[in-house]
TORDO-969099 format. One record per atom (N, C-alpha, C): residue in one letter; z, y, x. Coordinates in Angstrom, 3 decimals. Each point is the difference from the previous one (the first is absolute). Example, Ala and Ser with C-alpha at 12.3 -4.5 7.8 and 13.67 -1.06 7.14 Angstrom:
BEGIN
  resn        pz        py        px
     A     7.800    -5.690    13.190
     A     0.000     1.190    -0.890
     A     0.000     1.200     0.900
     S    -0.720     1.050    -0.350
     S     0.060     1.190     0.820
     S     0.730     1.090    -0.770
END
This chain:
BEGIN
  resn        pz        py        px
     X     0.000    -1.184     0.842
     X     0.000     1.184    -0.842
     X     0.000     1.242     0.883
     X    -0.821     0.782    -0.557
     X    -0.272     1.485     0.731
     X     1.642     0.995    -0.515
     X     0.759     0.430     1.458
     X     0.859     0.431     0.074
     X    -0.369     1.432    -0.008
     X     0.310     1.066    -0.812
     X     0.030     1.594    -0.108
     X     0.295     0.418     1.204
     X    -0.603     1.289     0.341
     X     0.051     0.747     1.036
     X     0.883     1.251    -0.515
     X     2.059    -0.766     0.433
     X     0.482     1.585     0.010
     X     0.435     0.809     0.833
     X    -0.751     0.020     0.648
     X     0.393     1.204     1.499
     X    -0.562     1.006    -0.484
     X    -1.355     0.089    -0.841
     X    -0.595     1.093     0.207
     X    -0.227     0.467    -1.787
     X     0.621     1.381    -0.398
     X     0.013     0.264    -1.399
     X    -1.461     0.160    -0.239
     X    -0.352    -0.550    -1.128
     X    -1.555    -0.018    -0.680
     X     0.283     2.000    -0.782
     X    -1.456     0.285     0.025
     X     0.076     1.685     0.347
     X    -0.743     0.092    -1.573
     X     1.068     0.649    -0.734
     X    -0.452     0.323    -1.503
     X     0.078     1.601     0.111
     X    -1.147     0.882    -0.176
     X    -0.158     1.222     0.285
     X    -0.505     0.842    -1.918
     X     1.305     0.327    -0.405
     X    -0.191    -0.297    -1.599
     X    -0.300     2.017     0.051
     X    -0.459     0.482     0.999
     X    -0.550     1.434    -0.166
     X    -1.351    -0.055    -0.712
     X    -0.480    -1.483     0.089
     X    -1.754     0.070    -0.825
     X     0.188    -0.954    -0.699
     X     1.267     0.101    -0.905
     X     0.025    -0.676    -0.996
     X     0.445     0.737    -1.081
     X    -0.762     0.043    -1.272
     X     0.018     1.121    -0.935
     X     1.623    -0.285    -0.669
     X     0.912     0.747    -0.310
     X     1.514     0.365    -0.183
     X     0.228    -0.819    -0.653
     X    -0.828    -0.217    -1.140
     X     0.424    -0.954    -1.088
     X    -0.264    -1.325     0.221
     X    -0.272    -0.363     1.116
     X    -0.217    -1.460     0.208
     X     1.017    -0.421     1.372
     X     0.146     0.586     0.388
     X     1.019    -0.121     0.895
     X     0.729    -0.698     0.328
     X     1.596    -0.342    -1.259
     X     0.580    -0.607    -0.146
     X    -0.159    -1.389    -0.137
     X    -1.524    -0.206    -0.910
     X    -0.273    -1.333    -0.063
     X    -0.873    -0.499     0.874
     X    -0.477     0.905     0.891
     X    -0.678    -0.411     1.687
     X     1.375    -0.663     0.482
     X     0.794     0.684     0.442
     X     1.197    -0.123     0.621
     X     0.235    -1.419    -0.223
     X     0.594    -0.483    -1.701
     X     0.722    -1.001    -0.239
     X    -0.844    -1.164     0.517
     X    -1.313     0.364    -0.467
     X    -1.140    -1.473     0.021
     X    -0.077    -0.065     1.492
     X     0.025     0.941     0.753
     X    -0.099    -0.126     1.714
     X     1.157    -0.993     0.773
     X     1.408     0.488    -0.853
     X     1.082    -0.715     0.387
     X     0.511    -1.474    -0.450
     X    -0.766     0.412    -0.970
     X    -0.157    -1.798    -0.507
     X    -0.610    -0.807     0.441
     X    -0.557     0.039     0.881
     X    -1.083    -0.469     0.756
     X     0.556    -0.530     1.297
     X     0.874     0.619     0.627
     X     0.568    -0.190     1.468
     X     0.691    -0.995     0.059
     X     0.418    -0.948     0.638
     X     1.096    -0.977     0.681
     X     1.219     0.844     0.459
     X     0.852    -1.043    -0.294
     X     1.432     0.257     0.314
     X    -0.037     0.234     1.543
     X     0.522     1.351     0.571
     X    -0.134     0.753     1.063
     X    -1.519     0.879     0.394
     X    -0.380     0.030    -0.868
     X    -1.113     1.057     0.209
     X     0.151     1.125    -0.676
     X    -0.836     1.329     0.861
     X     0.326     1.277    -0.547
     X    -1.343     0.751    -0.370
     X     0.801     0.812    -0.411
     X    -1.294     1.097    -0.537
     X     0.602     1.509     0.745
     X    -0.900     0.651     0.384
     X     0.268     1.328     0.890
     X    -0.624     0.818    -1.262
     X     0.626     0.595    -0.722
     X    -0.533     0.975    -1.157
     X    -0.252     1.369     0.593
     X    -0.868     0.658    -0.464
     X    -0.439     1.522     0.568
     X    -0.560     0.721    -1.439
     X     1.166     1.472    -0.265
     X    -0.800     0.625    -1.324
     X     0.393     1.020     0.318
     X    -0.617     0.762    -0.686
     X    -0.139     1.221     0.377
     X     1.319     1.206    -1.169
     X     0.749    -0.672    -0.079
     X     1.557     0.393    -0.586
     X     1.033    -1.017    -0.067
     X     1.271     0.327     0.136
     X     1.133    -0.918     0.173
     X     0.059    -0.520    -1.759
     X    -0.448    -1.316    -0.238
     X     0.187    -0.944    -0.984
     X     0.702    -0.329    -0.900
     X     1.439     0.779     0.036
     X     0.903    -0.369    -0.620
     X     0.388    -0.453    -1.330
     X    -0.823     0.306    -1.453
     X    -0.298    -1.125    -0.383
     X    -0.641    -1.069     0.044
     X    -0.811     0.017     0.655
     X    -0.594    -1.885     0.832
     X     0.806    -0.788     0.212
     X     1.680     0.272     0.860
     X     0.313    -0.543     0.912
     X     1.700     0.205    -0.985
     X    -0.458     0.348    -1.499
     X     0.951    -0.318    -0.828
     X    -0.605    -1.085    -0.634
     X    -0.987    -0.142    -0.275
     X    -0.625    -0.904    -0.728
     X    -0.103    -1.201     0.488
     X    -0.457    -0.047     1.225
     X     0.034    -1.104     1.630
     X     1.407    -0.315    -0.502
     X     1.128     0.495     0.260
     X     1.526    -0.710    -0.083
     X     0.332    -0.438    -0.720
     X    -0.606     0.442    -1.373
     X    -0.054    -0.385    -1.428
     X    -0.524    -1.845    -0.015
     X    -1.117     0.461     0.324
     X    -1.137    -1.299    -0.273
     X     0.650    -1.088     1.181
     X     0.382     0.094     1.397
     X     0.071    -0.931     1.057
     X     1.248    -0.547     0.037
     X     1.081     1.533     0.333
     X     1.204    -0.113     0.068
     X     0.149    -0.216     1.680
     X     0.718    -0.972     0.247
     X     0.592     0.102     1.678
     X    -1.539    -1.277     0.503
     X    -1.085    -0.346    -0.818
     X    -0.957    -1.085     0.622
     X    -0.779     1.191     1.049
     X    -0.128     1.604    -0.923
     X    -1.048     0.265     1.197
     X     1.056     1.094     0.611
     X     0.248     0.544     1.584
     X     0.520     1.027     0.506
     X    -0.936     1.092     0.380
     X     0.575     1.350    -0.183
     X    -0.570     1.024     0.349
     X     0.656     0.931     1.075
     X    -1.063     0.078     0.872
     X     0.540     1.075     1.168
     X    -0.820     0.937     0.487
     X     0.429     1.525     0.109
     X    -0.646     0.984    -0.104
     X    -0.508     0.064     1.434
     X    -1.158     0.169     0.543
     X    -0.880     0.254     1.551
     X    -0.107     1.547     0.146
     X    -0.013     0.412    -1.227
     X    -0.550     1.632     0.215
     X    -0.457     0.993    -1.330
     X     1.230     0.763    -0.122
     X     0.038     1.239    -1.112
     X    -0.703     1.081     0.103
     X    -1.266    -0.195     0.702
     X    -0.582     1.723     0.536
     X    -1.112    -0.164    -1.355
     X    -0.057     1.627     0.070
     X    -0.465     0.578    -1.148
     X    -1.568    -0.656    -0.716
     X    -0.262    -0.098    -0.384
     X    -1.317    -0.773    -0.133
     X    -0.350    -1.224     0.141
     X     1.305    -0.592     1.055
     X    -0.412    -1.331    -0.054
     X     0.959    -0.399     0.556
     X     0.857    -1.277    -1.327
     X     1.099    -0.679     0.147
     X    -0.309    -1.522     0.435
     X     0.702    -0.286     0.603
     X    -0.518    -1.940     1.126
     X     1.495    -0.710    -0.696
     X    -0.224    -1.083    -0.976
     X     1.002    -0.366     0.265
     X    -0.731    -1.638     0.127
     X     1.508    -0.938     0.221
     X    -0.926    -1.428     0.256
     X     0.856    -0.358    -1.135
     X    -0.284    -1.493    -0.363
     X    -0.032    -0.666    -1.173
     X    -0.137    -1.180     0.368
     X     1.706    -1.284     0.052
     X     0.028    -1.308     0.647
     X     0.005    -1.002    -1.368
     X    -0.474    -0.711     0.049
     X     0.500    -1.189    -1.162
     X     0.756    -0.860     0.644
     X     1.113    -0.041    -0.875
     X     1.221    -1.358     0.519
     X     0.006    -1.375    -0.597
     X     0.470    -0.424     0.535
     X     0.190    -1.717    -1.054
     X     0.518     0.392    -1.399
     X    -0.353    -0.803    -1.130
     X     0.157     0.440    -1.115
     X     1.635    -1.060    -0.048
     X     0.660     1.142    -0.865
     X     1.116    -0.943    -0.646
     X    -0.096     0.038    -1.583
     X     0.329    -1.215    -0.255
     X     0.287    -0.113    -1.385
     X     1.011     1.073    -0.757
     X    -0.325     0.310    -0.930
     X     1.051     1.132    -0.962
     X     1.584    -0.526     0.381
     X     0.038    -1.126    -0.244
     X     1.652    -0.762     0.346
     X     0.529    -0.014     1.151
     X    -1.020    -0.297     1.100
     X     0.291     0.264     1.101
     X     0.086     1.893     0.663
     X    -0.782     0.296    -0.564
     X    -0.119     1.674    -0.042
     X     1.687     0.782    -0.619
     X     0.089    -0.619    -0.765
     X     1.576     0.212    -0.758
     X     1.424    -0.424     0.769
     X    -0.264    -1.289     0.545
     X     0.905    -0.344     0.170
     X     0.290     0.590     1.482
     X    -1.445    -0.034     0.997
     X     0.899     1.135     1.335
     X     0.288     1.215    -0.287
     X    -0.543     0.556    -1.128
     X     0.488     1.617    -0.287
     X     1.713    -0.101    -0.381
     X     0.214    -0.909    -0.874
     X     1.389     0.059    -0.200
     X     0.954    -0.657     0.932
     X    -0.466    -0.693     1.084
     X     0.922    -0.843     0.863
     X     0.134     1.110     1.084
     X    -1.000     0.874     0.690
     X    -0.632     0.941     0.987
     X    -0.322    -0.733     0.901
     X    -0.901    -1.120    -0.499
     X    -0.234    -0.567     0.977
     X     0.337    -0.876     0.584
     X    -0.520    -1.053     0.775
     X     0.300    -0.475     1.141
     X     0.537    -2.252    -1.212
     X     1.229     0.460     0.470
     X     0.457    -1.621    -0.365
     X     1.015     0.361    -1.209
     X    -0.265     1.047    -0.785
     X     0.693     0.379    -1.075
     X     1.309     0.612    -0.105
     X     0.527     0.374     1.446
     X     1.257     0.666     0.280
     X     0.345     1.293    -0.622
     X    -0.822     0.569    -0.628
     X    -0.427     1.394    -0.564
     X     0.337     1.182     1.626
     X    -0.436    -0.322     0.746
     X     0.722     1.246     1.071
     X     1.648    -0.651     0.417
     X     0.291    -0.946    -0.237
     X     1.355    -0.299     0.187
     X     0.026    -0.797     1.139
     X    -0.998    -0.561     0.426
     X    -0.098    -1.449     1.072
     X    -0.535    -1.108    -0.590
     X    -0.362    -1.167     0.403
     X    -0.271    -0.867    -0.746
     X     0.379    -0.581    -0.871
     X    -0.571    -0.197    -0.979
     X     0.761    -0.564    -1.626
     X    -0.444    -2.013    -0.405
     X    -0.856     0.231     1.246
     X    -0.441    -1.755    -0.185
     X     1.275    -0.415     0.129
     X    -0.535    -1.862    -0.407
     X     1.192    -0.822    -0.347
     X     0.634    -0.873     2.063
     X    -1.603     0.277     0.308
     X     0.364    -0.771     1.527
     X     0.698     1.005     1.306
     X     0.411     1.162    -0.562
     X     1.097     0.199     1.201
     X     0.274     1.805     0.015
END
C-alpha cells in the first residue's frame, strides 16, 4: 500500500477560489488527506469563520496553526489526526486524558 507523503503540506491557494466556494473547497480537500497530512492554506484575509466552522465540523481530528497574519495574505497549515470515535472523543475530554486520572496521575487499575 502507497504510504502518504507527510513532510511536505499539499498547497491549497483559496485566493482563486471564488468566496462562496471556499469552505466547501476546503472541506472536500481535507477529506481527502491521510492521517498526518497537511494542507498549507493561503487567503487573502484571516478566516475566522472558516476555522469556526473547521472546529465545528472536525473538532480536535484536524489542527490548525497560524504561519503568517500579514495583510493580504494569511498561511495557515491544516493537519488531519487519527479519528476518534465520539466515545472515545468524550471519554479523554472528561478523564484529561491519558489513562483516565483526570490530571490526578494515573487512574488505571495496573498501578
Amino acid at each position: 500500500m502507497h504510504q502518504p507523503d507527510t513532510s511536505t503540506p499539499h498547497l491549497f491557494d483559496a485566493r482563486g477560489i471564488a468566496r462562496r466556494f471556499r469552505h466547501a473547497a476546503l472541506f472536500g480537500a481535507l477529506e481527502s488527506l491521510h492521517e498526518g497530512e497537511s494542507i498549507q492554506f493561503i487567503n487573502d484575509h484571516d478566516p475566522l469563520p472558516l476555522l469556526d466552522h473547521l472546529r465545528q465540523r472536525y473538532g480536535q481530528q484536524v489542527s490548525i496553526q497560524y504561519q503568517s497574519r500579514a495583510p493580504e495574505q494569511v498561511v495557515l497549515t491544516f493537519t488531519v489526526h487519527p479519528h476518534q470515535s465520539e466515545a472515545e472523543a468524550q471519554a479523554a475530554q472528561q478523564s484529561g486524558g491519558g489513562c483516565g486520572g483526570g490530571g490526578h496521575g494515573c487512574g488505571c487499575s495496573g498501578g
